[in-house]
C-alpha positions in Angstrom: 11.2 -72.0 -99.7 8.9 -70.0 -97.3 8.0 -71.8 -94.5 4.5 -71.5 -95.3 5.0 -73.3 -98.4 6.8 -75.8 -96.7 3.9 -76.8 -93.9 1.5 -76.6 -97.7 3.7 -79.6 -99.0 3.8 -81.3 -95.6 0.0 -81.3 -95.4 -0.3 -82.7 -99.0 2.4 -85.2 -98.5 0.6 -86.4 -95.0 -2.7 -86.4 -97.2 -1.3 -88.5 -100.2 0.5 -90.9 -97.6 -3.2 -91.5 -95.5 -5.0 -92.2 -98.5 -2.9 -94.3 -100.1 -2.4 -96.2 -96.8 -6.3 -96.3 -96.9 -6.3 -98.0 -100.6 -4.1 -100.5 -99.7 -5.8 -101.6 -96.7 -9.3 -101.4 -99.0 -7.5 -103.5 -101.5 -5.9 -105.9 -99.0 -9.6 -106.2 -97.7 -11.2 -107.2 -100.5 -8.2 -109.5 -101.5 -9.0 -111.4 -98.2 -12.7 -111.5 -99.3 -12.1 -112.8 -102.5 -10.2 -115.7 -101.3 -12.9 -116.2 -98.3 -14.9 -116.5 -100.7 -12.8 -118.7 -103.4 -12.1 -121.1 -100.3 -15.7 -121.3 -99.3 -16.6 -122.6 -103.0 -13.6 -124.9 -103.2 -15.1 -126.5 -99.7 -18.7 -126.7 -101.2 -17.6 -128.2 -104.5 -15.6 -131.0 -102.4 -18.5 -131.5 -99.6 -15.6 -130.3 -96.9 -17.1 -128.3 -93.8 -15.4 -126.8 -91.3 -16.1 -129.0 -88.6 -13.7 -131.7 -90.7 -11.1 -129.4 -90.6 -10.8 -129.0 -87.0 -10.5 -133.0 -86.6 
């Protein structure tokens, strides 16, 4: 293998590597969101605010 072709499938290994890197961190994000927002439901449906938690 030339080394041109070799620095080609470096770059595209780097690039598939970043991006999936990036929709794991998306997904992780909006993971955290949806049990923010699971949590904040379970508190309203129980009449729990945060103030009782931090007594």
């Amino acid at each position: 293998m030339g080394e041109p072709r070799y620095q080609d499938l470096i770059r595209s290994l780097n690039h598939l590597f970043l991006e999936t890197e990036r929709d794991t961190e998306a997904l992780t994000a909006a993971q955290r969101q949806r049990v923010i927002e699971e949590i904040k439901v379970l508190m309203n449906q129980h009449g729990v605010t945060i103030e009782d938690l931090s007594d």
